[in-house]
N, C-alpha and C positions, 0 to 999 in steps of 0.2 A: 504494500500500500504506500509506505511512506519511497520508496522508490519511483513509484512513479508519478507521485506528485515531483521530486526531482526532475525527473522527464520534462514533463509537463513546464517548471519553471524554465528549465534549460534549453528549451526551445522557442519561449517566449521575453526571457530576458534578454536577449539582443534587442530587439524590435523594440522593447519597451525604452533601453537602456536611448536606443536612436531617436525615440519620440522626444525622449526628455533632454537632450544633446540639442535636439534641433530646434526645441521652444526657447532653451537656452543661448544658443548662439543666432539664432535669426528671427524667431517670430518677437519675444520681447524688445529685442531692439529695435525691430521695428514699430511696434507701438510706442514705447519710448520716444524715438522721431516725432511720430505723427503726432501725439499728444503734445507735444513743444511746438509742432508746427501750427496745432491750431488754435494751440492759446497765444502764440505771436499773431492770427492774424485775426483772432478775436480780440486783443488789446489796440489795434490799430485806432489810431484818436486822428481829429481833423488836426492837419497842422506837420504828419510825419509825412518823412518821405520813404518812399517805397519804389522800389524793381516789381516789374511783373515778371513771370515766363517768357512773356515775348521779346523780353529786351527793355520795356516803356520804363522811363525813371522818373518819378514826378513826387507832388504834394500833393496828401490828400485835402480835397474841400468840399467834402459833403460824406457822411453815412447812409447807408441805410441797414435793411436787414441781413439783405444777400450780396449788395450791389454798393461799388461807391465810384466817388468820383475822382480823379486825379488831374491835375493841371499841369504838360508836361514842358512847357518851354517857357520863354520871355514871351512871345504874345500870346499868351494863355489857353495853348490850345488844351480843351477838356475831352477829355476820356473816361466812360463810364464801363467800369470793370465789374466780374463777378469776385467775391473775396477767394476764391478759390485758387487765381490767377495771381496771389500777390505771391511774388517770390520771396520777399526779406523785405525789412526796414535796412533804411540806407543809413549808414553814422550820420550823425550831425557835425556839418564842417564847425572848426573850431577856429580860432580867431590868432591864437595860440602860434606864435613858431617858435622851434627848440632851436636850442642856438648847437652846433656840434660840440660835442666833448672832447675837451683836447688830454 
């Protein structure tokens, strides 16, 4: 009896041992990802700049639910995105220059 409950294990512990290897190396990381990816683009406030997927780089000026708006040049041209499309927040230029280190 108890031998072939060994069987039994010993057959199914690889398989199990590969489930748990691959939750571990690739599905949690990926949730991980996406969970930072979507609390960055549900924090997006009017005022940030942001990249899309397609390249666009602008300021947001307007919210809505699914949908916002961005203003990508000096003559203000607007562009109304899905949030799904925003690639990142872009840093905030700084004013700041570092002098070299001698």
């Amino acid at each position: 009896m108890l031998n072939n409950y060994s069987q039994i294990l010993g057959t199914f512990l690889p398989i199990i041992l590969m489930v748990v290897i691959f939750y571990f190396f690739l599905i949690r990381p990926q949730r991980k990802r996406d969970k930072a990816e979507r609390d960055m683009r549900n924090s997006i406030q009017v005022g940030d700049e942001i990249s899309t997927i397609g390249g666009f780089i602008g300021k947001v000026v307007s919210l809505k639910e699914d949908t916002l708006v961005i203003e990508t040049s000096a003559d203000r041209t607007k562009l109304k995105l899905y949030r799904w499309a925003i690639r990142g927040k872009e840093a905030a230029p700084t004013d700041k220059v570092e002098e070299p280190k001698a």
